[in-house]
N, C-alpha and C positions, 0 to 999 in steps of 0.2 A: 549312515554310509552313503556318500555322493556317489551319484550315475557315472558307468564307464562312460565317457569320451571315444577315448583313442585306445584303438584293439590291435598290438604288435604281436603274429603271433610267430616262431620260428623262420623270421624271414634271413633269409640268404642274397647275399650277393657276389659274383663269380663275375671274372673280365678273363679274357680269353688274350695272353699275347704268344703270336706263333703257338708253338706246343703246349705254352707252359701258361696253366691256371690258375687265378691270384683269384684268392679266396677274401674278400675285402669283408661282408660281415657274415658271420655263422651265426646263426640261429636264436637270433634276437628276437625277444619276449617281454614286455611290458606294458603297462596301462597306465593312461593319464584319466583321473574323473576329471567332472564338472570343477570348474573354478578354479584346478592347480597348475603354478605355476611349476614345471620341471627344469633341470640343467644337465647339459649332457657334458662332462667331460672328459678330455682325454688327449693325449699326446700327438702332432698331426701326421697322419695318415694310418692313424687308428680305428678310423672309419664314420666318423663322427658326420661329417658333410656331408659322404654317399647317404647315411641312413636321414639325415634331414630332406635331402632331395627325393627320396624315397616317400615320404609320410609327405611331401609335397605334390607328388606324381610325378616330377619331372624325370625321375627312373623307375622301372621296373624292374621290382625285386627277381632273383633268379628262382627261388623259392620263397614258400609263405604267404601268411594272410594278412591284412589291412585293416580294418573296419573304421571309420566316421561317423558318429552319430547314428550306428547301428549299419550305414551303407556300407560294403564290401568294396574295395578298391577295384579289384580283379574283376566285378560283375560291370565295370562301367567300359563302353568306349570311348572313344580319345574324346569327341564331343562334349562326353558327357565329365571325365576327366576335368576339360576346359570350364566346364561351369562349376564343377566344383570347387578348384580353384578361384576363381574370382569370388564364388557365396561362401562357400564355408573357411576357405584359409586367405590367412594374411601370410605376408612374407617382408621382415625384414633381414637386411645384410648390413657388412660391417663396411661396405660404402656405400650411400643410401640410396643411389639409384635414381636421385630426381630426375624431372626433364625440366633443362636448363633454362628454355623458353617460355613458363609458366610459373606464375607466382605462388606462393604457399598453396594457399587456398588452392588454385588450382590444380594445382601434386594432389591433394587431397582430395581433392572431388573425382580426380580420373578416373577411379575404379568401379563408379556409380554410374559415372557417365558411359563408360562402356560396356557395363550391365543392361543399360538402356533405363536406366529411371530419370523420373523426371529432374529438371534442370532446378526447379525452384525448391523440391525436397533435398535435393543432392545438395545446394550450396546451403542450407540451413543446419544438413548437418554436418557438412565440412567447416563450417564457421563453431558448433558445438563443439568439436573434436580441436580446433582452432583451438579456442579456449580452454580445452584441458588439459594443453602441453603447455597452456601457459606462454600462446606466441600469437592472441588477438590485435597486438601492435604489430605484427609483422608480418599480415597475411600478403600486402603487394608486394611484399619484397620476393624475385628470384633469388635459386638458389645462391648464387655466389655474393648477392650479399646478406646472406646467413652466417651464422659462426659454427662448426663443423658441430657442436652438440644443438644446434638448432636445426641444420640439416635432418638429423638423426633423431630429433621429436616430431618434424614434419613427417619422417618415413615413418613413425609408430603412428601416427593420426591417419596415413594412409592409409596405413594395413588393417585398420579398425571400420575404412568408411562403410565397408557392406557388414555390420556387426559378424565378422568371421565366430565360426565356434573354436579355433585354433588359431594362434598365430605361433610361425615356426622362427626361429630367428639366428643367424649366422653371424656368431662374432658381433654382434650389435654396439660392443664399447669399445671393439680393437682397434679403431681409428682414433679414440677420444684420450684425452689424459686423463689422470685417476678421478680428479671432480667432477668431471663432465661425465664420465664411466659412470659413478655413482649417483648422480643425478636421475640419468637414462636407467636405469633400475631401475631404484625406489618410482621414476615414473608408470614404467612397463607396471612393476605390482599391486601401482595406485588403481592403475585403469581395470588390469585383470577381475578386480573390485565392482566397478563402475560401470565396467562394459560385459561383464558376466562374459567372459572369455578367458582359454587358456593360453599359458606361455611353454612354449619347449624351447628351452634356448640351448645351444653351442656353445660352448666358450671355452677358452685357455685357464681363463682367471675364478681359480676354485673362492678363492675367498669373495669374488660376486656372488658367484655359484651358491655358495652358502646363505646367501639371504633369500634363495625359492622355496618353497615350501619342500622340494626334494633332488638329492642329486643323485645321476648315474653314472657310474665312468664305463670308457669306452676302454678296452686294450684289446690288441692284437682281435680286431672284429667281432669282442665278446662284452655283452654289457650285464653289469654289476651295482646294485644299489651299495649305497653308503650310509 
């Protein structure tokens, strides 16, 4: 039996417009152990994003518990939020979010460099991570002259560089067409491997979905394994 990870317990999320209450997720409940990779699917505005954004901090549930690696979400302040974001999660989305002025390698290194680790550790192992997507010919190249599935190996070697114990991921192939989709996969699965890290992904596309080790669907702000 692998170690809990990730501890979803009964959280809730509520948006207030004028009078009237949109009850966006009820009482969502699940666990990710050690090493698995999960998929959340679901129809959009099923609540799939809020609840990602949630297990990322970037919202606060209206109700419910959290836990990361045993830490409580709800016990941290925003400070402390903030560093856990950059150490324990990664974040990729379905547009990769590079900065346009910096070559691969450099995408790759930001997240160490603004940790504050040192400059000659950080580029040794952005240059490792380089080479595990498989894009060591292409670390001087910015992003735009990348090919959009090379963009989107560069943003998984980002989300990797502070060895995250999660990485959460939004649509990660809905920019790509289906080879490029299926590539960035089996890559993500490789690494989850490699880098002893989990995946929770998002996505439309149940039949990726079906290559993680588990899928949940979302409906009407209620999740369900499959």
């Amino acid at each position: 039996m692998r170690d809990v990870l990730l501890a979803v317990d009964q959280v809730s999320k509520q948006f207030h417009d004028g009078q009237q209450t949109i009850e966006v997720l009820k009482r969502v409940s699940f666990e990710v152990q050690v090493g698995q990779s999960v998929a959340i699917v679901g129809e959009s505005g099923s609540g799939k994003s809020t609840l990602l954004h949630i297990l990322g901090t970037l919202e606060r549930p209206t109700a419910g518990t959290i836990t990361l690696t045993g830490q409580s979400y709800q016990s941290l302040s925003a400070p402390q939020q903030a560093q856990l974001r950059n150490q324990q999660l990664g974040f990729v989305y379905q547009f990769h979010h590079l900065l346009s002025e910096f070559d691969a390698l450099e995408n790759i290194a930001m997240p160490a460099l603004i940790a504050g680790q040192t400059k000659q550790a950080t580029m040794e192992r952005a240059r490792l991570l380089l080479d595990q997507v498989g894009l060591s010919h292409r670390q001087h190249h910015v992003p735009s002259e990348l090919s959009g599935g090379e963009r989107q190996r560069v943003a998984i070697a980002r989300a990797l560089m502070n060895r995250p114990a999660l990485i959460l991921a939004d649509e990660p192939t809905g920019n790509l067409d289906t080879e490029n989709g299926r590539m960035v996969y089996e890559l993500m699965m490789q690494l989850t491997q490699a880098e002893n890290t989990c995946f929770v992904i998002v996505t439309h596309d149940r039949q990726l979905a079906s290559q993680l080790d588990r899928t949940l669907v979302m409906h009407d702000g209620q999740l369900e394994e499959v």
